[in-house]
C-alpha positions as CSV (number, residue, x, y, z in Angstrom):
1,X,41.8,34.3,12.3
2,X,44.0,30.9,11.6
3,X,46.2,30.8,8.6
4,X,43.9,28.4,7.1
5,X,40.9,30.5,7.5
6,X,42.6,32.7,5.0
7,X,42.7,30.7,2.6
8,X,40.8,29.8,-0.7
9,X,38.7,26.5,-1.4
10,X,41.2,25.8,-4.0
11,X,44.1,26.2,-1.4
12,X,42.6,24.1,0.8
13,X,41.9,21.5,-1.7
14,X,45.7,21.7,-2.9
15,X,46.5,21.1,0.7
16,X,44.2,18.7,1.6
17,X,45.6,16.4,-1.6
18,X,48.6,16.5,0.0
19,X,47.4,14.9,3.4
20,X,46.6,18.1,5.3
21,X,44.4,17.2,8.4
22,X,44.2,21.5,9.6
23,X,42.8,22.0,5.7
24,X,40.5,19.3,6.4
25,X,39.0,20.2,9.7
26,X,38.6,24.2,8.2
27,X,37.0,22.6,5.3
28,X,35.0,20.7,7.6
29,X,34.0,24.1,9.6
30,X,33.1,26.0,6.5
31,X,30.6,23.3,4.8
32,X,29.1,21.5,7.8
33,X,26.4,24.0,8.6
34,X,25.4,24.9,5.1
35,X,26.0,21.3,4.0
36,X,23.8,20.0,7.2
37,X,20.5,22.6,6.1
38,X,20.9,21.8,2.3
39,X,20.1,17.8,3.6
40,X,17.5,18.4,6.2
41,X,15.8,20.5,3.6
42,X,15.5,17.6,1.7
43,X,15.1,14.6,3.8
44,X,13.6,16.6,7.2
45,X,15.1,14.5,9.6
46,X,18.2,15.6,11.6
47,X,19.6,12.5,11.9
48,X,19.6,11.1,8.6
49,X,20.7,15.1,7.5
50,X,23.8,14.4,10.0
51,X,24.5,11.1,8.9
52,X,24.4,12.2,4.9
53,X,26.9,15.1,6.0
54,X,29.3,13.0,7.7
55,X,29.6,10.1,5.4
56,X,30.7,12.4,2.6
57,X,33.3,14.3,4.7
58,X,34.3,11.2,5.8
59,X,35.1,10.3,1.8
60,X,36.6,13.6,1.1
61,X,39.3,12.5,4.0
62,X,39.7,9.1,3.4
63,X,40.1,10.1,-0.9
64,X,42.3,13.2,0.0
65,X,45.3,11.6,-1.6
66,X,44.0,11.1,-5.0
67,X,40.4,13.0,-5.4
68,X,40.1,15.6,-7.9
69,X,37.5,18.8,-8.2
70,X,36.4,19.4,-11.8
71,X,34.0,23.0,-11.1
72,X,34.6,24.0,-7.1
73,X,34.4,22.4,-3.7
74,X,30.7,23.9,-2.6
75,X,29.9,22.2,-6.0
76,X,31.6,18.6,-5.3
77,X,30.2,18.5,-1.8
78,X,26.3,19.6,-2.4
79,X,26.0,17.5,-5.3
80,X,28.0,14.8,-2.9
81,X,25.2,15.6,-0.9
82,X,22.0,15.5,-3.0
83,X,23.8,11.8,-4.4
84,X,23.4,10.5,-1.0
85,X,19.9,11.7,-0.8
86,X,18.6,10.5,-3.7
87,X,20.4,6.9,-2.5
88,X,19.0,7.3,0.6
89,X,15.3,7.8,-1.0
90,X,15.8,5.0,-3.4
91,X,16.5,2.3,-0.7
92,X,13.9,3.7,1.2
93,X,11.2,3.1,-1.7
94,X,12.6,-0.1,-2.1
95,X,11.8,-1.2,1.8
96,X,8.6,0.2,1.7
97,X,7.8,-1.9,-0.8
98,X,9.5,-5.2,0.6
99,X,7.2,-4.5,3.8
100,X,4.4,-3.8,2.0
101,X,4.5,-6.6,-0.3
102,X,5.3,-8.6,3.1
103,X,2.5,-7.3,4.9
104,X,0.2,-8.1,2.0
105,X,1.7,-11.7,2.1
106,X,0.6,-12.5,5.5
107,X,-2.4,-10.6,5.0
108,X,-3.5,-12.8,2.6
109,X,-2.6,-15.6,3.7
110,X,-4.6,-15.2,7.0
111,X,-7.7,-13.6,5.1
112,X,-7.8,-16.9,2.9
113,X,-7.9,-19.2,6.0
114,X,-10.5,-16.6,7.4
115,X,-12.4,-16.6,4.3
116,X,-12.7,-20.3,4.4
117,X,-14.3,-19.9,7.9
118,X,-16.2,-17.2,7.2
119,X,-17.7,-18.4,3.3
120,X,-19.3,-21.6,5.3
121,X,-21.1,-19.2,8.1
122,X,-22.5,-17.1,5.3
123,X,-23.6,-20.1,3.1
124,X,-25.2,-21.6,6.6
125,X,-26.7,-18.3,7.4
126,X,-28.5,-17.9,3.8
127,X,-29.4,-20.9,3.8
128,X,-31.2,-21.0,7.2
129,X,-33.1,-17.8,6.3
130,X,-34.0,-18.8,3.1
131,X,-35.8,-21.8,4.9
132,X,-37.5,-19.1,6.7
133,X,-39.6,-17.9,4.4
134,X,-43.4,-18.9,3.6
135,X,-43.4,-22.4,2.3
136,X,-45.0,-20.9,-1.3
137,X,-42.6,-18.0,-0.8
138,X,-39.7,-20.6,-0.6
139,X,-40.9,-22.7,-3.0
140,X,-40.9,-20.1,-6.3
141,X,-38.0,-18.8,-5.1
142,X,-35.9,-21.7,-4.9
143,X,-37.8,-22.7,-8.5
144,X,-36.8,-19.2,-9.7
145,X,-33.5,-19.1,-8.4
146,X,-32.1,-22.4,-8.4
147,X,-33.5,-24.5,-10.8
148,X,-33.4,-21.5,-13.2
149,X,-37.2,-21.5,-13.8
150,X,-39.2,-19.0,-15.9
151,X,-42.2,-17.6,-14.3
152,X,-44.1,-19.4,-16.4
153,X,-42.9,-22.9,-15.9
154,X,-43.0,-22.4,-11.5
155,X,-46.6,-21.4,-12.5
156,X,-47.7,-24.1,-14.1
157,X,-45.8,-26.1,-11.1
158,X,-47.4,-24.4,-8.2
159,X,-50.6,-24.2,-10.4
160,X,-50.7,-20.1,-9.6
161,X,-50.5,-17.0,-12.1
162,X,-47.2,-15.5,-13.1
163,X,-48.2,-12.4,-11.3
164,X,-48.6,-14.4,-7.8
165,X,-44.4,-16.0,-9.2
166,X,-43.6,-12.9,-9.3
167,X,-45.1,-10.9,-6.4
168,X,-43.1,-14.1,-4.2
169,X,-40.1,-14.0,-5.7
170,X,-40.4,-10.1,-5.0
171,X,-41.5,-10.3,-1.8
172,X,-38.6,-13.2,-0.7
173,X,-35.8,-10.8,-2.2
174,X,-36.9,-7.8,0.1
175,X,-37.0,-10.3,2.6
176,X,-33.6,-11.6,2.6
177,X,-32.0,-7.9,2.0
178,X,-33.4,-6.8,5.2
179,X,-32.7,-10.0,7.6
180,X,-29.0,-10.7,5.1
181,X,-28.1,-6.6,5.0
182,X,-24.9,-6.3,4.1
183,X,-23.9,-10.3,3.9
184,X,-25.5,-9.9,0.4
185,X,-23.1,-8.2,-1.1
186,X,-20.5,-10.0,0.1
187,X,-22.7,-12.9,-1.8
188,X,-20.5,-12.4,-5.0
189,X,-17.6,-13.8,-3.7
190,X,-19.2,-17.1,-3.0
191,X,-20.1,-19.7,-5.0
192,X,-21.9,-19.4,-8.1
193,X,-24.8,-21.4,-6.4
194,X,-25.7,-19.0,-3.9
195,X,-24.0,-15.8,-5.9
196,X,-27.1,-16.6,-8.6
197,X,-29.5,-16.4,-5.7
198,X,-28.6,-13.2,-4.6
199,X,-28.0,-11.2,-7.7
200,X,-31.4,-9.5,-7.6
201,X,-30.8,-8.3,-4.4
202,X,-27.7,-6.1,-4.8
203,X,-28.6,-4.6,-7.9
């Protein structure tokens, strides 16, 4: 056993303040291991554990000349140690949310040129299979849900009962859900014109 081994933190400390590199290095031998499992405990990953550890021995030699302990060295060097963690975490959260928020960016920025592309396919698409229906089918619907008709008034128009409005208007909805499916919900992102068309048909 080495003279230094022998010797209390506080010794080692005094020495070490006075430029001691052998009070250093047992210092160094005596913390590292416990020092080393108290940070992967925290940030479970060896290398950033390792890195943590070094970096505050590293400032515990390079502040030997002037440092002071106020409680005890285990005490200065864990709570050295859970500082860097906690700075460690910190600047992590803060990139996480720079990528996300950059992620997001281009993200959007793509979805809106995509949307664009996609918003004149749908408004084709409904307005092809609305074109398919029965011609009387077609007619009280687009009365109904375009020109904002009552029942009443496409009746009178089409010179029908407002029963026979409404069994076509019925019928054209359960029409479009089926051939439409899913599109129809997307329908409320659209423009008002065709988003009042559809509103039957995803409620």
């Amino acid at each position: 056993m080495s003279y230094y081994q022998t010797l209390t933190d506080r010794g080692l400390t005094t020495l070490l303040n006075k430029g001691d590199e052998k009070a250093f290095t047992e210092i160094y031998e005596r913390y590292h291991s416990l020092l080393y499992i108290y940070a992967y405990k925290k940030l479970h990953s060896k290398q950033e554990a390792q890195d943590i550890i070094q970096e505050v021995l590293t400032v515990l030699w390079k502040s030997r000349f002037d440092f002071s302990i106020q409680t005890s060295l285990p005490s200065y060097l864990f709570t050295a140690v859970r500082n860097k963690a906690l700075d460690l975490f910190s600047h992590k959260k803060v990139e996480a949310k720079y990528f996300v928020s950059l992620q997001n960016f281009i993200v959007d920025a793509g979805m809106q040129t995509d949307f664009l592309i996609r918003e004149n396919d749908l408004k084709n698409l409904i307005e092809k299979e609305i074109q398919a229906l029965p011609p009387r089918m077609r007619e009280a619907f687009l009365l109904s849900r375009k020109n904002r008709l009552s029942h009443k008034e496409i009746a009178s128009i089409m010179e029908i009962s407002e029963q026979t409005v409404s069994t076509q208007i019925k019928k054209s909805l359960r029409i479009l859900r089926v051939r439409l499916g899913l599109i129809a919900y997307l329908m409320m992102l659209l423009s008002d014109k065709f988003q009042d068309c559809f509103e039957s048909t995803i409620n």
